[in-house]
N, C-alpha and C positions, 0 to 999 in steps of 0.2 A: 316485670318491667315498670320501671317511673319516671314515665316522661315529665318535664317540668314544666308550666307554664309560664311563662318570663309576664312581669309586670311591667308597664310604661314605663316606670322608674328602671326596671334592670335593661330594658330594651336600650335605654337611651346609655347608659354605660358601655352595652354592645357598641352600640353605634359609632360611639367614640374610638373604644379600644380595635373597630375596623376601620375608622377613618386614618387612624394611625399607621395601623397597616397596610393600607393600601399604601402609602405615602412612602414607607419602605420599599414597597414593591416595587413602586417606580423607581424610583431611585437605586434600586441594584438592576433593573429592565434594563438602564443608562449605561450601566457597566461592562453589560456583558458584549463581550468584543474577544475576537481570536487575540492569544497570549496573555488572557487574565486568565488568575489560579481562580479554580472554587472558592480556595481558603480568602483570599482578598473579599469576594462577595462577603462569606459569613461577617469578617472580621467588622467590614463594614455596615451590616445589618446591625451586627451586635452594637456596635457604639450607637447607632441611627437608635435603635430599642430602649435601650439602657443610660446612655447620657441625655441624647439629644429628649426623648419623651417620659425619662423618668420613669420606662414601665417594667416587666420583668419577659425574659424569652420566655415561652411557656413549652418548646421543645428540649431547651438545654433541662438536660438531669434528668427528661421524664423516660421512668424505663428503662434508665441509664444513658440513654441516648445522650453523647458527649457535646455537642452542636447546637446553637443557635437555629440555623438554617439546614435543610437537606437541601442536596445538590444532586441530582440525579441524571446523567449523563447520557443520551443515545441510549442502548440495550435497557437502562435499570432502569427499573420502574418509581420506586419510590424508595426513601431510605438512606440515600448517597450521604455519604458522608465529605463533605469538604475535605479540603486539600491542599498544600500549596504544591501539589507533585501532580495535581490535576488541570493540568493546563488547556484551558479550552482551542478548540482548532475550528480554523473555517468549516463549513460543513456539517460541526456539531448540533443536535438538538439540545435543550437542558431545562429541566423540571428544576425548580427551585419553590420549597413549601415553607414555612413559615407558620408564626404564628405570635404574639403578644398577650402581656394580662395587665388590665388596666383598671386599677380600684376593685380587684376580685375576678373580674370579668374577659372572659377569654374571647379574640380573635383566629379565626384559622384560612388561610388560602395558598392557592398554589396555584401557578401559570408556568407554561410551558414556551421556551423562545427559543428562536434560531441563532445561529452565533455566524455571523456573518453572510456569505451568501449560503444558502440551503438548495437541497436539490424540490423540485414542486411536489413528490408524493410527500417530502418528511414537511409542508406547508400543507399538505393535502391532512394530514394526520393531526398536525396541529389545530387548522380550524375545524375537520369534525369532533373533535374531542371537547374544543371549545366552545360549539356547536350542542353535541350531546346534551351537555347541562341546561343550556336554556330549554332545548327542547323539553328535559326532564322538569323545569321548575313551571312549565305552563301547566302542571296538573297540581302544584304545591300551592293549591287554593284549600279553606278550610271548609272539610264537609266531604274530598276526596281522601282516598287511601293511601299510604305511605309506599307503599307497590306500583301505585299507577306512575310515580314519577322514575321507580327504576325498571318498566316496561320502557317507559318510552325513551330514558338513556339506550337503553340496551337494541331497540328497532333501531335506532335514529344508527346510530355506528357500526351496526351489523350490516347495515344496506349498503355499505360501501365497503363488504370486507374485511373490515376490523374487529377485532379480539376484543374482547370486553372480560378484563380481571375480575376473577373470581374471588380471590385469594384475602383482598383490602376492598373496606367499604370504607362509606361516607358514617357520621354518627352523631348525633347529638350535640348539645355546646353549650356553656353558660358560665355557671363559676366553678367548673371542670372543662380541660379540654374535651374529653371524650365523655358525654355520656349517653343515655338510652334517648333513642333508639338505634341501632345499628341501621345504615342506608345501604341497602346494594344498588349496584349501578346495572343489576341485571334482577329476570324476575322467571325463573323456574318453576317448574307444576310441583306443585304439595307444600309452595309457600306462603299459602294466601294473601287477604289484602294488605295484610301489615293493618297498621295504627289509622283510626282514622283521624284524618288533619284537624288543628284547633289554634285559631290565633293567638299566638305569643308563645308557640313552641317554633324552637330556632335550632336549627340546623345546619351542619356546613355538610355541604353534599359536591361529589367531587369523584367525577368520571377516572378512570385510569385505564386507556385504551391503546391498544397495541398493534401496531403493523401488520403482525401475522397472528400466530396462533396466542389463545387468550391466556395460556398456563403460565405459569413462570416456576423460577426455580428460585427456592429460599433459604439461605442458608445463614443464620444469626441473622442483621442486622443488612445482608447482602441481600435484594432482591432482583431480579434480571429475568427478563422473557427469555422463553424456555427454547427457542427457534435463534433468540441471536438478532430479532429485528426490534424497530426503534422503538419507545414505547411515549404517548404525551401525558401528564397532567392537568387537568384544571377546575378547580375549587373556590367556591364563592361561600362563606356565614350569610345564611336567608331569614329570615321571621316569617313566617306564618301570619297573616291580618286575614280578615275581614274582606276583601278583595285582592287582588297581586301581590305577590308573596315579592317582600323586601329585602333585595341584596345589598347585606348591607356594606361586604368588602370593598365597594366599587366611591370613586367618589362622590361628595352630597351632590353634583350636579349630573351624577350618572354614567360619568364617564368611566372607560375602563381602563385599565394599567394591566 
């Protein structure tokens, strides 16, 4: 395994290429409303990505993966493919993940929103899922272990009954979307500590927690809990420093989308 140390100089290209992204996120967060398609979000990520910032999707092509944006609906957990046949409805939950490359350097996040009035447990599900991660990033100081932060995703969610995916982790990030080290969002006997933490190693870490039972079922590119109940996303790109590990998806004044 070769985790990277990211320098000032490459941190501050992160920074950018999530300042950007965050900016997207709001702006499709605005959209989503019962009788818009999925396909309408991607279409407009894509231009927001690609015209408006000059950058590149760093989802579309990867892996084949056709897509700008996943759109991932109620039951699916991650993976959704857009749609103009996928029409949102009041009621609906919806994951939408993302991600941008800006001068080499890759962003990655994902939030999970209601689509008009919601019932309180799929609100209940939402913010502990959104919940999980912070809890999980108060241990992503450097000098702790890379496991201590997927114990305490995995406590924080379970105490209120929910599944914690096995199946997709969190991982690595820089001038690859994906690289070392693999994050679970859970921490089982005969795993050890994982990596021990070092400032300027960057991560997008990124719970994916479920109603009911934690399994799913995956077939190609289709993934869906295995029980049928709802499932949320949510994913921030962090650094690693020297005290409070920096998120950097979120705006410079810290605000969230």
């Amino acid at each position: 395994m070769s985790v990277t140390i990211k320098s000032e100089h490459e941190i501050e290209l992160m920074r950018e290429s999530c300042r950007l992204l965050a900016i997207v996120h709001d702006e499709i967060r605005k959209m989503i409303e019962p009788g818009i398609s999925t396909m309408q979000l991607n279409e407009r990520a894509h231009h927001m990505i690609t015209k408006e910032f000059g950058c590149k999707p760093n989802f579309l092509h990867l892996y084949g993966f056709p897509y700008t944006i996943c759109t991932s609906v109620n039951d699916q957990v991650v993976h959704g493919f857009p749609s103009k046949d996928v029409i949102l409805k009041e009621g609906d939950i919806i994951s939408v993940d993302m991600g941008l490359i800006y001068k080499g350097y890759h962003s990655d996040a994902a939030r999970t929103w209601g689509v008009g009035k919601i019932s309180e447990e799929d609100q209940k599900l939402i913010d502990v899922t959104k919940q999980s991660f912070f809890e999980g990033i108060k241990y992503a100081r450097a000098g702790n272990h890379l496991h201590d932060i997927s114990a305490a995703v995995q406590a924080y969610a379970e105490s209120f009954g929910f599944g914690v995916v096995r199946d997709m982790v969190g991982h690595g990030i820089g001038t690859a979307l994906h690289e070392d080290p693999q994050i679970p969002n859970f921490k089982e006997r005969g795993m050890g500590k994982g990596i021990r933490l070092r400032p300027g190693m960057t991560f997008a870490i990124e719970p994916m927690i479920n109603a009911g039972t934690w399994e799913v079922d995956i077939d190609d590119w289709k993934c869906v809990t295995s029980d049928g109940s709802k499932s949320a996303h949510y994913e921030n790109t962090i650094v690693i420093t020297d005290g409070d590990p920096e998120i950097l998806t979120l705006y410079r004044d810290g605000r969230e989308v």
